[in-house]
C-alpha positions as CSV (number, residue, x, y, z in Angstrom):
1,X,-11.5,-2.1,33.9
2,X,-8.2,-4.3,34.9
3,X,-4.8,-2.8,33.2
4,X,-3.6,-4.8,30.3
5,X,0.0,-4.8,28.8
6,X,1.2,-4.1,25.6
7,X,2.6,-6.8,24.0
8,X,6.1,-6.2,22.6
9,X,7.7,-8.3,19.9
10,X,11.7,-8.0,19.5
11,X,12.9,-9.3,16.2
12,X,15.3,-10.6,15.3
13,X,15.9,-11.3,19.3
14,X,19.6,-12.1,19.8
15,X,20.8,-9.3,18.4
16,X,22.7,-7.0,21.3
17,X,20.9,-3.9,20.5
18,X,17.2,-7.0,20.7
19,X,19.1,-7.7,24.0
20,X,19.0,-4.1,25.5
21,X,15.8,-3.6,24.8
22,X,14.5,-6.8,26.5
23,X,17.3,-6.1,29.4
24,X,15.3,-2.7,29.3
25,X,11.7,-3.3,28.7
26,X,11.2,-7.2,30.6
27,X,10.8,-6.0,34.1
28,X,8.5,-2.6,32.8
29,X,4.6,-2.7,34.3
30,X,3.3,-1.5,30.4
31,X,5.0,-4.4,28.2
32,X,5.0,-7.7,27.6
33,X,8.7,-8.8,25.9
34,X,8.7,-11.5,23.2
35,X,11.6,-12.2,21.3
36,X,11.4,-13.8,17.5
37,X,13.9,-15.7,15.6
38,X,14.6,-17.0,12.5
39,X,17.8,-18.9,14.1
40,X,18.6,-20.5,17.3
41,X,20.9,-18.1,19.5
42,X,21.2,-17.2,22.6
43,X,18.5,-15.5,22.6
44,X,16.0,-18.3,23.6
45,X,18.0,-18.2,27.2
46,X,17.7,-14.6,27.0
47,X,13.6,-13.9,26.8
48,X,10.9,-15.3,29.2
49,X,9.0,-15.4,26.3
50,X,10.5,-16.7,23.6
51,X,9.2,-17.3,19.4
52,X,11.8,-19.1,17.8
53,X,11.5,-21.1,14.6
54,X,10.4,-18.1,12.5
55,X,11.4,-17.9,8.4
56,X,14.0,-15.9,7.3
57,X,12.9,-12.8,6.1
58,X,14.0,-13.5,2.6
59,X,11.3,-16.6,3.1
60,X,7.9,-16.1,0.9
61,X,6.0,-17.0,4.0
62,X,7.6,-14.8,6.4
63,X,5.1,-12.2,6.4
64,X,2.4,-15.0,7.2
65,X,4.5,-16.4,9.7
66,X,4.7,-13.2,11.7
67,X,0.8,-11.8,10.9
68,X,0.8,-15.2,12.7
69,X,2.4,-14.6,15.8
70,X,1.1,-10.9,15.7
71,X,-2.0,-12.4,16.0
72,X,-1.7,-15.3,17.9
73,X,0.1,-13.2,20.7
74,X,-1.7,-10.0,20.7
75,X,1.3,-8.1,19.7
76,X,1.3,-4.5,19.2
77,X,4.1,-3.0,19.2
78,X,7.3,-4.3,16.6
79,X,10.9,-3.5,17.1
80,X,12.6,-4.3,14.3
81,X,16.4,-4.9,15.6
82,X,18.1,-5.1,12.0
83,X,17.8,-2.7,9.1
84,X,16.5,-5.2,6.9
85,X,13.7,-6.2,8.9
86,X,12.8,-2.3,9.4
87,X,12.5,-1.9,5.7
């Protein structure tokens, strides 16, 4: 049976604590990085694999929008970068 990553999702992405932990997980053998955005930063220079585009979290479709991309990209592990988002 072949190894198969874990695929991380980072959001929001550009944040600088989402930064150091794509600086510290994007080169590991386990994980897969994505970032997620609701705006356009930085952080779409930052990721090798990059989501932007997403609703604001105050958005009545955000929660379909990432099931979405949780889906779409196998993600499963979240780290939540803002308080907000972890609530």
């Amino acid at each position: 049976m072949a190894f198969q990553k874990t695929n991380v999702l980072i959001f929001p992405a550009g944040a600088e604590n989402a930064l150091e932990i794509n600086a510290s997980l994007r080169h590991s053998v386990n994980f897969k990085v994505f970032g997620g955005s609701s705006v356009e930063d930085h952080a779409a220079f930052a990721y090798d694999n990059y989501i932007g585009g997403m609703p604001r979290l105050s958005d009545p479709d955000f929660l379909a929008a990432l099931n979405a991309v949780i889906a779409e990209h196998d993600i499963g592990l979240i780290f939540p970068t803002h308080d907000t988002v972890a609530l």
